[in-house]
N, C-alpha and C positions, 0 to 999 in steps of 0.2 A: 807621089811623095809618100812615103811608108810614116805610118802610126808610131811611134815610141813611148815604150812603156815610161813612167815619171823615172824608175828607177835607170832607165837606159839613159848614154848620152850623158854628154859631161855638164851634172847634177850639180860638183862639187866646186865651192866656191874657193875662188885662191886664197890661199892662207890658213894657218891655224884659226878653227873656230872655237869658241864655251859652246858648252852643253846647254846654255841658257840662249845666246845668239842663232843653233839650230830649232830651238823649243820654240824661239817667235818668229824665225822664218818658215818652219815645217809642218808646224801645227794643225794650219788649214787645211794643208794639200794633204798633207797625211791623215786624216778625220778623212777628206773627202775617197780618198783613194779606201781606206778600211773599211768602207759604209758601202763601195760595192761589191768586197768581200762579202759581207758580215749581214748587210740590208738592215741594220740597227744600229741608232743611232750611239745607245750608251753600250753594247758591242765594240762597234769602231770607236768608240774615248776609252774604252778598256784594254783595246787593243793597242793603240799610240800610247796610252799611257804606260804600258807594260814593255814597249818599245825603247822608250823615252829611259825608262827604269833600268834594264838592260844595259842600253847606252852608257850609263852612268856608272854602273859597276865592270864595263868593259872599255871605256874610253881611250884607254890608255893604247888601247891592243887596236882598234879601230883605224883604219886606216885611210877609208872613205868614210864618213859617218855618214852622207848623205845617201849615199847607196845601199850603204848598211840599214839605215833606219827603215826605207823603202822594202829593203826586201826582208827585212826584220817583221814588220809589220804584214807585208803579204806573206808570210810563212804562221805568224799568229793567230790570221785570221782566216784563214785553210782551218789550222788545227782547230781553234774554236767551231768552225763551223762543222769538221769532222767528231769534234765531242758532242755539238748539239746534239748529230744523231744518234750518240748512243746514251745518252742523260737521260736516267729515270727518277722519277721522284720518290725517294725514299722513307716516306712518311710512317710514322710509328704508329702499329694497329690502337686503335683508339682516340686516336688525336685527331677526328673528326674529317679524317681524309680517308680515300679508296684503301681497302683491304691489299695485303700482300697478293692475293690471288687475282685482284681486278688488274695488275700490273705485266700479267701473262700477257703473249702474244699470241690471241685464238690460233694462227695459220702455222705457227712451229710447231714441233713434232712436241710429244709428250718429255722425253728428256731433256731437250732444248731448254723447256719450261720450268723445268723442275731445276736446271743447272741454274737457268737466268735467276731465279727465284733462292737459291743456293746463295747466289752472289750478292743479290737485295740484300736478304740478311746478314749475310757478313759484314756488307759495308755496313750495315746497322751497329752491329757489335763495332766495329773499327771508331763508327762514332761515340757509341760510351766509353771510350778511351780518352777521348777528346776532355779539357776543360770546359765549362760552363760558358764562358766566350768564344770559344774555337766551333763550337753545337750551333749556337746562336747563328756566327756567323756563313755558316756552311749553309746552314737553314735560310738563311734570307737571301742567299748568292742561288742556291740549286732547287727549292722550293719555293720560294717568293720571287724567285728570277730578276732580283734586282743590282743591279750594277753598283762596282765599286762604291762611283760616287753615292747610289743613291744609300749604300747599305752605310758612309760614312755620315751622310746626313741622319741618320735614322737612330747612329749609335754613340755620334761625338765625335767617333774616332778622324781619325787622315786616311785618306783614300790609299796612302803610301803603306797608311799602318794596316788599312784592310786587306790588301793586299800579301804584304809579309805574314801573318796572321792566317788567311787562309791558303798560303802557299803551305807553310808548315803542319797546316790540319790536314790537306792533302797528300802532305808526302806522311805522316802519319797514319791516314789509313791506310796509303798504300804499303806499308810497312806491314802492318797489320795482316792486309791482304798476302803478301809475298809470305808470312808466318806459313798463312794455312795452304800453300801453295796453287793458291786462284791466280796470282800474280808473278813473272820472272823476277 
């Protein structure tokens, strides 16, 4: 008998469903399915959530939702796990964390270093662009490594709103970035 992935295999339930009636049948399996993505637990609720969020702004167009979410969700949590590895902490000399230059990679060549380190500070600069809540919450998501939810608990906001919020600081610095042409 052959293994099947959740998203394989007729998933979808007869009928039109809400977006609300997939959220309490999928929830689980989707948490559980993004967690051996992700191997975190508020990763895979970041991940469904963002799934979830998706859904909602494409519903319309969706044709399987349940396959969709499934493989919505397994392509989130790739990338996620493909950004972990390049996430460095950007911290501001002085603010009581490691120096720009502890952030080098001893084993890259000397250019490497000096580009990688090129780009630290950019994004640094792209963050003084930012609002005083857009700073904050970049800083508690990629420095404090704390997930939506808990950066929503921390600040009052909705996890919907931290989310919008730091999508839009991100495409801002990548803006920023593609100026000085670090970025396409």
């Amino acid at each position: 008998m052959a293994l099947m992935r959740p998203d394989e295999g007729n998933t979808e339930a007869p009928g039109p469903e809400t977006i609300e009636e997939l959220f309490a049948a999928l929830e689980s399996p989707l948490l559980s399915y993004a967690l051996r993505f992700t191997g975190e637990v508020g990763l895979a609720e970041d991940v469904v959530q963002e799934a979830f969020m998706k859904l909602h702004v494409e519903f319309d167009q969706v044709q399987a939702p349940r396959r969709w979410l499934y493989r919505t969700v397994r392509n989130l949590a790739l990338n996620q796990r493909r950004h972990e590895c390049r996430t460095v902490s950007f911290n501001a000399p002085g603010d009581g964390h490691d120096s720009l230059a502890d952030t080098a990679d001893p084993s890259s060549f000397p250019d490497e270093q000096i580009i990688r380190l090129e780009g630290i500070g950019l994004v640094r600069l792209g963050l003084e662009t930012l609002d005083e809540r857009s700073r904050e919450l970049v800083k508690l998501k990629f420095n404090d490594e704390l997930s939506y939810k808990e950066i929503a608990a921390r600040t009052g906001l909705t996890v919907g709103n931290v989310g919008f919020i730091l999508h839009h600081a991100l495409k801002a610095i990548a803006a920023e970035l593609a100026k000085t042409g670090v970025v396409p």
